[in-house]
N, C-alpha and C positions, 0 to 999 in steps of 0.2 A: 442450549443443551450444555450440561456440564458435565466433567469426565470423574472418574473415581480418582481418589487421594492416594498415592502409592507412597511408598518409605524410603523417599530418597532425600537426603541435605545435600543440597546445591553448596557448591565451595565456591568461594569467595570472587574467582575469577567470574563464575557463571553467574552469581547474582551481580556482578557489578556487568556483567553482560546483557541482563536483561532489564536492569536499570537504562541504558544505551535504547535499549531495546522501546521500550516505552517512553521514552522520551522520543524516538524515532515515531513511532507509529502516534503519537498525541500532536504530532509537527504536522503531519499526514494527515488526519483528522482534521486540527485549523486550517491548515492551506487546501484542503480540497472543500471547504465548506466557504472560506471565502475567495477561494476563486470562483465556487460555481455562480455565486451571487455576484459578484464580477465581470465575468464572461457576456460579453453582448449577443453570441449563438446562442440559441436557447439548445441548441444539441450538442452544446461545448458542454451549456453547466448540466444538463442533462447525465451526460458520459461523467461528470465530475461527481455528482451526486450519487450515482452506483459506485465509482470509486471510494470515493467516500467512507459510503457505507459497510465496501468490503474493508478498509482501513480501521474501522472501528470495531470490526468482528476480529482483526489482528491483535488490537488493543486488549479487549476480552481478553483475549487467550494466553497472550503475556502474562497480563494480572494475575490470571490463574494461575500459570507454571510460578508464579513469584510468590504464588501462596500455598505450592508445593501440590497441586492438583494435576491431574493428567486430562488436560480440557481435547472435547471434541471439539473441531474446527466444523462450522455451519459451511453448505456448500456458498458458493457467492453465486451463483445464478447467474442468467443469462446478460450481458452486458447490453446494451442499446447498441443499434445500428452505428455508425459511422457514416455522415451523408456529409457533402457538399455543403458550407454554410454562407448565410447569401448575408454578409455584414458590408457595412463600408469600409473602406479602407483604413482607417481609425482603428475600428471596430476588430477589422481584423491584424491591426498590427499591438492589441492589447492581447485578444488574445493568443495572439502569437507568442506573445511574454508568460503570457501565463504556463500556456503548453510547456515552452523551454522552460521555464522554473519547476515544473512538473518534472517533465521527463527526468532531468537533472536528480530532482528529491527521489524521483522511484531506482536511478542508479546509484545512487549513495545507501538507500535503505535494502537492498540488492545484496551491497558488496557487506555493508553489516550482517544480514542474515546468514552469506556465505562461510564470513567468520565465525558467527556462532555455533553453525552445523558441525565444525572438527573442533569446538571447545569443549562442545559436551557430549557427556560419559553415558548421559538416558538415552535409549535408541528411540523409546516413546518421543526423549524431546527431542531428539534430534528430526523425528520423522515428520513431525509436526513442525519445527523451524525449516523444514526443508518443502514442506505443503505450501507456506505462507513465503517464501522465497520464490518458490513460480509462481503465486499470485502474484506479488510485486513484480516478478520480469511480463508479467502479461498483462500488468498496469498498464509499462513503460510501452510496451506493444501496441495496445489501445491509443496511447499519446502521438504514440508515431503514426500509427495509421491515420490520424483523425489531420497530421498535421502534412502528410504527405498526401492526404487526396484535398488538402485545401490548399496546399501549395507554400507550405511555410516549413519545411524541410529540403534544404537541396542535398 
């Protein structure tokens, strides 16, 4: 779904903001698409693969504010379970790397969203950088939760 075009020129700071911005969220994209292929739980790349996808719904929506549009944000839907994953020790000490590199990407793409929301001057964008900002902190949620009931968080 796409939003109506409204009459606003973004200045300079904001588009080189949302340049950041999509270079963020297309980092997001690759690393959640090769980790889940990665991942020896199939409920690791499972939970990567929804991430993911909500990652690439954030990319859309960039694109748009960047082509001066007022994009509706798609809801993301229900995330997978989080269960107990039964890997060998290997297995689970990759993805354990993977999680930390994760969790890490959705607290740096986080603190960038943060910034963006007191840059700009549209309440539209700003409401919408601020919808996709608690998506990404309930990425990092989902990472944690998966890595603390598998035991790879002290």
């Amino acid at each position: 779904i796409t939003g109506r075009r409204i009459e606003m020129q973004l200045t300079q700071k904001e588009t080189g903001l949302l340049k950041d911005l999509k270079d963020q969220e297309q980092l997001c994209v690759d690393k959640y698409r090769k980790h889940a292929e990665s991942a020896h739980d199939s409920g690791l790349s499972g939970l990567l693969n929804y991430i993911g996808g909500v990652e690439s719904e954030h990319l859309r929506v960039i694109n748009e504010i960047s082509a001066g549009g007022t994009p509706t944000l798609a809801a993301a839907g229900t995330a997978p379970a989080v269960e107990a994953a039964n890997t060998d020790a290997e297995g689970k000490k990759c993805d354990t790397f993977i999680c930390s590199d994760l969790l890490a990407t959705e607290k740096h793409a986080s603190h960038l969203y943060d910034t963006c929301i007191f840059e700009f001057g549209q309440p539209e964008y700003r409401s919408i950088l601020n919808r996709i900002q608690k998506e990404e902190q309930e990425h990092g949620k989902l990472i944690y939760d998966y890595m603390k009931k598998n035991g790879m968080y002290s």
